[in-house]
C-alpha positions in Angstrom: 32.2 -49.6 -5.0 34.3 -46.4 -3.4 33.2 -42.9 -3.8 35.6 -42.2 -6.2 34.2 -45.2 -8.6 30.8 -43.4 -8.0 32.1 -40.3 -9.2 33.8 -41.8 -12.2 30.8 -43.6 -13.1 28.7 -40.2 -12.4 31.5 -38.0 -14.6 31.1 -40.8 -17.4 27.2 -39.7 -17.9 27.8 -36.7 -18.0 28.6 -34.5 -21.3 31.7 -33.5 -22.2 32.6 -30.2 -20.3 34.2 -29.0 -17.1 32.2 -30.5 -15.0 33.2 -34.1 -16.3 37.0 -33.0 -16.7 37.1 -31.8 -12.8 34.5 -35.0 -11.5 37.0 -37.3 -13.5 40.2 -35.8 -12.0 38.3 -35.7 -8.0 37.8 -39.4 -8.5 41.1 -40.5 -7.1 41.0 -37.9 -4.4 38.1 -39.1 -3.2 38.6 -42.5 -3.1 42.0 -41.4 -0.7 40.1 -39.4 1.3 37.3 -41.9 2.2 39.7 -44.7 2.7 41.4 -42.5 5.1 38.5 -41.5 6.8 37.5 -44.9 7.3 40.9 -45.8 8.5 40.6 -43.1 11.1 36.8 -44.1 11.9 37.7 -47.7 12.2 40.6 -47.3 14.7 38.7 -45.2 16.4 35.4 -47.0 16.7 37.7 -50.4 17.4 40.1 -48.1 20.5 36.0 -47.3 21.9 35.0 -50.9 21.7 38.2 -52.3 23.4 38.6 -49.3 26.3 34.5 -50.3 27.0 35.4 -54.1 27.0 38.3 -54.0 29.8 36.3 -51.5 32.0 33.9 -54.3 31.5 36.1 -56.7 32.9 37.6 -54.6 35.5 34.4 -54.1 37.0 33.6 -57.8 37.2 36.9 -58.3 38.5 36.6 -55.8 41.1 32.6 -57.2 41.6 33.8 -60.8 42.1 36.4 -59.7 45.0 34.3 -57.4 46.9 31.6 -60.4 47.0 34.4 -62.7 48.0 35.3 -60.2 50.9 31.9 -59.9 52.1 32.4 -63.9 52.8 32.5 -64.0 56.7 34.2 -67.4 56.9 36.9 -66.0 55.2 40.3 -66.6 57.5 42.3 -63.7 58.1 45.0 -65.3 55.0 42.4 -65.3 52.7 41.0 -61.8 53.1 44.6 -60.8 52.9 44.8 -62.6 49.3 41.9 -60.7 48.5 42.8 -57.2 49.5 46.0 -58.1 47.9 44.3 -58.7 44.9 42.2 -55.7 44.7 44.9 -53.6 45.1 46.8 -55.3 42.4 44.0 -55.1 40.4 43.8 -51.0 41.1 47.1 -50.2 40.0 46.3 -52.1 36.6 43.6 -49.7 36.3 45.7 -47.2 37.2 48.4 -47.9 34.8 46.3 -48.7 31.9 45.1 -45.3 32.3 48.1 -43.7 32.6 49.3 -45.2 29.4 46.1 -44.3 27.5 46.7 -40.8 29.1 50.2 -40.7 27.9 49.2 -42.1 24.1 46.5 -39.1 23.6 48.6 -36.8 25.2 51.5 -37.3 22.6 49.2 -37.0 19.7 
């Protein structure tokens, strides 16, 4: 049940009057309103929860190659991979930033 069913259902018990006439005609409004709210909340609430997951993941990320780094049998190729990697994985950061950046900024 929306808000605006509630405020139908609330209008209905009412007595005739302005009160009923202006509850019954907010109805509709209402119900727009809170869908759009929760349309805004939802998207926002889903943007939080995805942002928080891939920082999540880029810290792992980054985690896992620093331990791999702090191998000291690593060859000299393999610590190169690494740092590679790192760095690869830094601009990703970077860039998803800069897009997120970019998105809010145009808004």
């Amino acid at each position: 049940m929306g808000g605006g069913t509630l405020i139908a259902i609330i209008a209905s018990a009412l007595p005739d009057g302005i009160i009923k006439s202006v509850l019954i005609w907010m109805a509709p409004a209402a119900t727009l309103t809170l869908s759009a709210i929760w349309i805004w909340s939802r998207r926002k609430i889903l943007e939080y929860l995805e942002e928080r997951d891939a920082e999540k993941y880029f810290e792992a990320a980054r985690k896992a190659i620093n331990d791999a780094l702090q191998n000291p049998t690593l060859s000299p190729e393999d610590r190169a991979e690494f740092e590679k990697s790192r760095l690869e994985l830094d601009r990703l950061i970077v860039e998803r930033k800069m897009a997120m950046a970019t998105h809010h900024a145009r808004k």
